[in-house]
Every structure is written in structure tokens, then in C-alpha cells.
N, C-alpha and C positions, 0 to 999 in steps of 0.2 A: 747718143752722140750725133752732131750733126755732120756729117759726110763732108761740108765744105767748110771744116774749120779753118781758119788762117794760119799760116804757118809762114814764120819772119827765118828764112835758114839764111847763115850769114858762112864765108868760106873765099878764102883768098885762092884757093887753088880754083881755076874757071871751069876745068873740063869736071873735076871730081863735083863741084856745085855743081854743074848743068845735068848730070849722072843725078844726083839726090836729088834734087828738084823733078828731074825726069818718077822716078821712084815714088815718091811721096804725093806726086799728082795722081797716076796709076792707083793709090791705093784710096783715093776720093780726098785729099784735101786740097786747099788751096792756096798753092806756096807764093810768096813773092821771095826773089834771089836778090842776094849784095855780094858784092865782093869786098866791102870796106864797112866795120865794125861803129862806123861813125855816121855814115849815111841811113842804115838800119836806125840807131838810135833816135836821128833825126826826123823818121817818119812814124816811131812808135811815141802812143799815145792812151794815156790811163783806160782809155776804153777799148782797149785792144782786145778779143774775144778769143785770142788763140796761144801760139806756143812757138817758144826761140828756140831756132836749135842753132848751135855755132863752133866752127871750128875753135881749138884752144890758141894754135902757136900761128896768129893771126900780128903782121905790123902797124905800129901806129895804137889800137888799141885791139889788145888779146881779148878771148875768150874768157876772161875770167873780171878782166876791169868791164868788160860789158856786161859782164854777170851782175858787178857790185853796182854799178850805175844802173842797170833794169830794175834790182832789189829797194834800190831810194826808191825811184817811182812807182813800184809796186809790189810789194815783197809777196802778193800770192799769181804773179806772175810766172807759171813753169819754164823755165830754164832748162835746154838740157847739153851738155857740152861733149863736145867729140874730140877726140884727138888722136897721133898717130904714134906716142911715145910711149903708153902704158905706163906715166908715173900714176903707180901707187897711191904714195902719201899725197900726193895735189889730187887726185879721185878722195879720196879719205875727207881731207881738209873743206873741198867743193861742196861733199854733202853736207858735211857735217854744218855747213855756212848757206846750204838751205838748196844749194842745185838739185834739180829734178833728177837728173837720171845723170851718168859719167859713161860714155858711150866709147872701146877702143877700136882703133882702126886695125887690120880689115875689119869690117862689121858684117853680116848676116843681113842683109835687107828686112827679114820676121824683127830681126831684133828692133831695129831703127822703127818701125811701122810699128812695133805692139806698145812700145815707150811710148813714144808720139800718142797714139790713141789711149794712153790712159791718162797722158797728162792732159790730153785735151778733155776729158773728158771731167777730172777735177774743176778745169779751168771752167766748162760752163757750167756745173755747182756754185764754182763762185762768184761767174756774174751772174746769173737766176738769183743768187740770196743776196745779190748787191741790188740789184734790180728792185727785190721787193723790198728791199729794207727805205730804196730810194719811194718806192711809192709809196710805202705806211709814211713815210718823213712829210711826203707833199700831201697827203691827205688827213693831216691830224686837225686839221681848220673844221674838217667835216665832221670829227668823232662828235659822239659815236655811232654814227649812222654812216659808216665808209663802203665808197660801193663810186666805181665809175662807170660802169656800166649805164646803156640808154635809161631803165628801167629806176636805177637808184638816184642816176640825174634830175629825171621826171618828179622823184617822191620828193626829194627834197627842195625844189622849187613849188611843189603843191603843198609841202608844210609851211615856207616862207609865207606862200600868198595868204594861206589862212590862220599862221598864228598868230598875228597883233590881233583877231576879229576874237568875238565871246560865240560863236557856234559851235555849238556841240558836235562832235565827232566821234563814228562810227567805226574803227578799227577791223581789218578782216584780214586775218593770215595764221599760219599754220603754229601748230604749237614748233617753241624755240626760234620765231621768223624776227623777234625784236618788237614784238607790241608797245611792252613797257618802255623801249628806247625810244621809239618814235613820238610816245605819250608824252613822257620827260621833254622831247627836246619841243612839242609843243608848247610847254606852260615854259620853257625857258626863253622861249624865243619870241612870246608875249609880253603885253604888258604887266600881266600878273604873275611876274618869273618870283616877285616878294614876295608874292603870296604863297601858303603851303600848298604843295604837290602832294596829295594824298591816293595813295593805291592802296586796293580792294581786290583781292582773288575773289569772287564770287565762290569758284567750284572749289575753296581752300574750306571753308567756315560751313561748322552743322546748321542746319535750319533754323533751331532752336535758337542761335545768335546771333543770324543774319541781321535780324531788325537791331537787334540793341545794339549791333557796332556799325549799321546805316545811321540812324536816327537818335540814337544814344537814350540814357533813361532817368529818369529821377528814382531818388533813394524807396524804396518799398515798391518800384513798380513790378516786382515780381521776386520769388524765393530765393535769398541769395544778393538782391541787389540792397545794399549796404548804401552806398554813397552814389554821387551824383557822377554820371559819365557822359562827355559833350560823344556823341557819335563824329564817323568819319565826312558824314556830308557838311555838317556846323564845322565842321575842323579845316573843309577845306574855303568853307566862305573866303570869299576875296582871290582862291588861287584855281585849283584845279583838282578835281574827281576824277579817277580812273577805275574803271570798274574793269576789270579783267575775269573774260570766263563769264560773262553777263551773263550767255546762254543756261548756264547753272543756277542763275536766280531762282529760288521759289516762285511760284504763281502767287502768293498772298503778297513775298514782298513787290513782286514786278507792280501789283498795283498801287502802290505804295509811292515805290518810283516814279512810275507815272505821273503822280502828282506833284512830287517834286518838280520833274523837269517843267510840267502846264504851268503851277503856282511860284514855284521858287521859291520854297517855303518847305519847313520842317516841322511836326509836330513829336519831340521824342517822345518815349513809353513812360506811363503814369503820368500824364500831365496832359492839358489842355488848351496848354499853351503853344499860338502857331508862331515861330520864328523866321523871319525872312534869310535867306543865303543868296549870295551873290556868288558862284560858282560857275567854271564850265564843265561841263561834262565830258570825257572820253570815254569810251566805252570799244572792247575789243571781245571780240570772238573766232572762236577757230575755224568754225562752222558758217556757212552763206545761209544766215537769217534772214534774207528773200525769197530763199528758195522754203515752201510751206511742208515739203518733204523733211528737211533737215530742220527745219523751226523747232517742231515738235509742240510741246504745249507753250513753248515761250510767245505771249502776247503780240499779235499784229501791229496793235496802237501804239504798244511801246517800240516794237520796231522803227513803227515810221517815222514814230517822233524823236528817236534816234538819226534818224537817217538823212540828218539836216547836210552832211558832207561822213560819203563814206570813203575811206583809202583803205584801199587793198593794200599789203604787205609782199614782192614776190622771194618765193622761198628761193633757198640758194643756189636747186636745180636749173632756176629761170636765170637766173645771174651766173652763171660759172665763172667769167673772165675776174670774178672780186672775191676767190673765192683762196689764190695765194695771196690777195693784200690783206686779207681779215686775219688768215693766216698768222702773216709777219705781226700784225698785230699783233695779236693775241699770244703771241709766242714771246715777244716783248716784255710785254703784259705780266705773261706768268713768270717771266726772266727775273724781270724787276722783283717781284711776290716775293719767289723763294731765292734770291740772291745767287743767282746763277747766271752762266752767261748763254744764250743763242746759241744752241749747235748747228753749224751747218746741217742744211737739210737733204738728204742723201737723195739719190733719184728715186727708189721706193714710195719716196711720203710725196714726190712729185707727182709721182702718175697716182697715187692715191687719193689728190687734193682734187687732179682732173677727171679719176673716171670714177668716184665714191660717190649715190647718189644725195646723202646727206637729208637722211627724212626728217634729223632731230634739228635740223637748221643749225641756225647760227649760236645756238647752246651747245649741238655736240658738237659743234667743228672747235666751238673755244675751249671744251672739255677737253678733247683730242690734244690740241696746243701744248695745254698744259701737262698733260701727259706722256707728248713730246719733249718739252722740258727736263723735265722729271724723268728720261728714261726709260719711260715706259710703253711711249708709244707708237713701237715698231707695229709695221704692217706685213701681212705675209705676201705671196705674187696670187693666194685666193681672195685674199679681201676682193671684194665687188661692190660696186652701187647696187646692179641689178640683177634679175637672172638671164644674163644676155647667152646666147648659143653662140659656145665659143668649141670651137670643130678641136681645139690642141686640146680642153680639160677631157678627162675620162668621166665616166657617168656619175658614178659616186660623188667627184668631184661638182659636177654641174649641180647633182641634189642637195649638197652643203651649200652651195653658191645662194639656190631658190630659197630653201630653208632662214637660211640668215635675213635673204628679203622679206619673207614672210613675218618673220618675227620683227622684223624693225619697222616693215608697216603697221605693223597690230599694235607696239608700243606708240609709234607715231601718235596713230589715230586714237586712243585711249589717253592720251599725254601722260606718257610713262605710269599710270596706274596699273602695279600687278595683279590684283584682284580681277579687273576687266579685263586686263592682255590675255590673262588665263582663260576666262572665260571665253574667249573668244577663240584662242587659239586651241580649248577643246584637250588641252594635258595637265598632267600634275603636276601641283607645284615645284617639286624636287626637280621635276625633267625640264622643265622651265628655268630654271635657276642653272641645271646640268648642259643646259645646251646655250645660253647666255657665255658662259665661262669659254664653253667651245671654241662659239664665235666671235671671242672678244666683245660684245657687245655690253655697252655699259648702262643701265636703265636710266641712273639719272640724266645721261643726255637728250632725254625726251623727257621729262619729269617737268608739269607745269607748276606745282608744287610736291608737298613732302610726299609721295606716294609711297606706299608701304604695300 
């Protein structure tokens, strides 16, 4: 809660207001005083970020028609009303018509103070979720590439400049960072938005049928091939190629490609026929294919001739401040899906949205979303992004904290394949699986594709 919440206290008696007011300052908010139910009204305004407190048996206009006229202009505005006569049934009737708190005189100063601070504290819940629901509204021009931040401003002025052009481009960013979005709104935001948009997982497809669903094949070009199949590069003539997970290309097909990109030209399997394609190419990987460390056997020449315009991706850690509008988004999103409405979002998933470090990107945060939705996706006060040295947790506690990092780095970096996480992280499957559960942690939010 923010210490200098606003607080509208209205009260025709001037010493008892100037007493509450005295009080209410004392215990960090920041009150402004009326002594007339009408001038308060007159300066409250739908963006008002705090809490009414008002006397009832107030002249000209009471505590309770100021009640009903706050409620037109904003019915999740806290009200809370005071009075000196202990009626009952008017407390009864007050709440039951939506007043915050029914406050009698004498009061306890604890009392006045712990009310106030909880309804303040509603109150910034809901403007925090009016806030973002205002900013997914003003940013839907952008979907789905949303991000105000310096970094997302940047990317999307450097897609504008080069999507009407036919250059091929080089994708780099982390697994779940939005490759495939960025790829999409290239070819949409070209000339060849008619033409087919065609993706390609690379590290999805065994070896064995990489080439026949690059290059396609004629009937008998191998056991099994029945009839005639146009490949996905001839499928994309006229529009756009996305090659996703390039880095997994085989070395036979890489040279393969290669020629593509030099000729512009196709030769599918069994046949000797060279077909022309008019295509652009994007291509994305996870890994910095400049660096000859991380290359690995993937081709130099095909790098470079990739490498006509490369755009980096930055993952969500680089971006934080877009990290409750993708949020609202996405929360939307899955609202819409499963016909449900937006729950407000408690303070929990607030500090979770800003201190979670988010290795699965923008896949597990919209995973999250919809798990949110759906009721499932409370967070506990251990969830962490990282293993930061926090002097309040106990030891145990910090070695769950590192642990958890550990393991969502290792899927990270694997793109949610169990087979490798395992591997890497050196335990049995069962304990892998047994300690996933622990840590809430869900594999397919790092999953480039189906990993099993």
C-alpha cells in the first residue's frame, strides 16, 4: 500500500474533522478536509486513487446520498461512513448497498486506521487492473508484438523499415521470446502479406524428412512416397519462409539451403527438375550463430548469407515495465477462450509479474495468464525469479529458491526438452518430474515444440 493514499474525509462538525484529519495524517495518508458533502463531490473525479470517509447526519446533503452519488460515478470507489447514533438497520441497509465499512461513534482511532488501510489498499487493486486493462485497450494497434518499453519501440520501427523490402532475415532470441510473432507480422506487413506464410520448426522434424517437407518429392522418390508432395519452400513462393530452430538443420540439408537462398530455386526429391521460388526467407534461432563457439557444425556460409538483417528479440527480463500489459493481455485472452470473466489481480501475482525472472518468456508468462484464469495460478511469497540472498528466508528455504532456478534455467536452455533437461541436470526422471510438481513449475512454458 502506498503510505500517501488520498483520503476525501468530509464532516460538518470542524473540531471532530480537524481531530480525524490530525489522525489519519499521523498514520501516513493524505487527507484533504470538507466540511460540506457538496464541495467534496465537486472536487472528486473517476481517477481518484484513494478512500471517502464521511460523517452520516451531515446538512444539505448526508452521508449516505453522498454515498449513492460516489457509487453513479464509480461503484468500486470505498466508501466508508461514520456516525454518532448506532442505527443498526441504516449500518445493515449501507452495506448491504455496497458501503465499505459503517464506522460508530466513539471509535478507537486502530479501528478508523486498520478500515481506511484495507480499503485503500482494494482501492489500488483497482486502479493497478484499470491501469492495465487501460493499457492492453491503447496498445491492441500493436498486437501482437505489445511492449512500450524503449527496446520493443525500437523492434517495431526496425520491422516497419524492413518489411515492404524481400531481405531475408535472421531472428535471434530466446526460446518462448516471440520469434514466430515477429516473423508473422513481417510477411503481414509486406507486400506479400497474400502470399502464404509458411513455418518450419527445424529441431521439430527427424532427419529422415527434413528434405521432403523443405523441397517436397515426386511419387517413387523413396519407400513410402506414393504421390506427389509440393515441399514447404514451393508452398511459400510468392509469400514467406520461416525457418524456426535453423540451428537444428542437418549439415546435408544446410547445404541444400544454401542453395536455395544463392539460386532461388528448388529441386524436389526424385526429379530433376529445377523450379524457381520467389520467397523471403526468415530464419530464427535461439543461439548467437556468430559466435563459432555456439555455431557448432552449423555452416558459416549459410550463416552469413542469412545474415542480410539480423534482429535480436529481448526476452522479458530486458523489458520488465511490459511485462503487466502482456499480462492483461493475455489474461483477456484466455478470458475470452474459456468464457470467463478477468479476476482481479491480487497483490501476490503483482509482485510475482515484477520480481519472477521469466526464462520461458513470453510463452510461460501467457501460460501463467491462463492459469490465472482458470484458477490455478496462485503463487506462494517463495516463488522467485532468481536465487537472490534474501537475509528474512531460512536456509532450506533459499536452497528451494536456487533449485527451482536451476531447473527453469536447464529447461530454458534445452526448450523444454525432458530428455536433455535431464541430462543435464544429472537426476532421474521420476525426481525430475517429483520436483517440477514441488516447484509449480510447468515444462510446457519452455517447450519449443512437443517435447516429451
Amino acid at each position: 500500500m502506498n503510505d500517501a493514499t488520498p483520503i476525501f474525509l468530509i464532516d460538518d462538525d470542524k473540531d471532530l474533522l480537524r481531530a480525524t484529519k490530525q489522525t489519519l495524517e499521523l498514520a501516513g495518508f493524505s487527507v484533504s478536509a470538507f466540511s460540506d458533502a457538496g464541495e467534496a463531490l465537486a472536487t472528486l473525479n473517476p481517477d481518484f486513487a484513494g478512500v471517502v470517509v464521511s460523517d452520516i447526519r451531515m446538512p444539505e446533503i448526508d452521508g449516505l446520498q453522498l454515498f449513492s452519488r460516489v457509487r453513479r460515478q464509480d461503484e468500486d470507489l470505498p466508501v466508508i461512513l461514520v456516525t454518532g447514533h448506532g442505527d443498526i438497520p441504516m449500518a445493515v441497509k449501507a452495506m448491504q448497498d455496497g458501503v465499505y465499512d459503517f464506522i460508530t461513534k466513539p471509535f478507537a482511532t486502530d479501528r478508523l486506521i486498520q478500515s481506511v488501510r484495507r480499503a485503500a489498499e482494494k482501492r489500488r487493486l483497482v486502479m493497478e487492473n484499470r491501469s492495465l486493462r487501460k493499457a492492453t485497450d491503447e496498445a491492441r494497434d500493436d498486437l501482437p508484438l505489445i511492449g512500450q518499453t524503449p527496446a520493443m519501440e525500437r523492434l517495431r520501427h526496425t520491422l516497419r523499415q524492413i518489411a515492404d523490402t524481400d531481405v531475408d532475415v535472421l531472428l535471434m532470441g530466446e526460446t518462448g521470446s516471440g520469434k514466430e510473432v515477429v516473423a508473422s507480422l513481417l510477411h503481414r506487413w509486406s507486400r506479400r502479406a497474400s502470399g502464404n506464410f509458411v513455418a518450419l520448426n527445424c529441431g521439430a522434424l527427424p532427419e529422415s524428412v527434413v528434405e521432403s517437407e523443405l523441397f517436397g518429392h515426386e511419387p517413387g522418390a523413396f519407400t513410402g512416397a506414393q504421390k506427389k508432395r509440393v515441399g514447404r519452400i514451393e508452398y511459400a513462393s510468392g509469400g514467406t519462409l520461416f525457418l524456426d530452430e535453423i540451428e537444428s538443420m542437418p549439415p546435408a540439408t544446410q547445404v541444400q539451403m544454401l542453395r536455395v537462398l544463392e539460386m532461388r530455386e528448388v529441386a524436389p526429391l526424385g526429379t530433376n527438375e529445377v523450379r524457381p521460388v520467389d520467397l523471403r526467407v526468415v530464419a530464427a534461432s535461439k543461439i548467437d550463430l556468430g559466435d563459432p563457439r555456439q555455431r557448432g557444425d552449423f555452416r558459416e556460409d549459410l550463416y552469413y548469407r542469412l545474415n542480410v538483417v539480423t534482429i535480436s528479440i529481448p526476452p522479458l527480463k530486458e523489458r520488465r515495465d511490459d511485462i503487466p500489459l502482456l499480462f492483461g493481455y493475455f489474461a483477456e485472452r484466455a478470458a475470452n477462450r474459456f468464457k470467463r470473466d478477468v479476476p482481479t489481480i491480487p497483490s501476490s501475482i503483482h509482485r510475482h509479474l515484477r520480481e519472477y525472472d521469466w526464462p520461458g518468456n513470453v510463452r510461460e508468462l501467457s501460460h501463467f495468464a491462463e492459469r490465472f484464469v482458470l484458477g490455478v495460478g496462485q503463487v506462494s511469497d517463495r516463488a522467485a525469479a532468481e536465487p537472490v540472498t534474501d537475509g528474512t528466508l531460512s536456509l532450506p528455504d533459499r536452497l528451494e529458491r536456487y533449485e527451482a532456478h536451476i531447473i527453469r534455467e536447464a529447461l530454458n536452455a534445452n526448450g523444454g526438452d525432458v530428455r536433455r533437461t535431464i541430462a543435464d541436470l544429472g537426476i532421474p526422471r521420476k525426481t525430475f518430474y517429483d520436483k517440477l510438481q514441488r516447484h509449480g513449475i510447468v515444462r510446457s512454458d519452455f517447450a519449443s515444440s512437443d517435447s516429451s
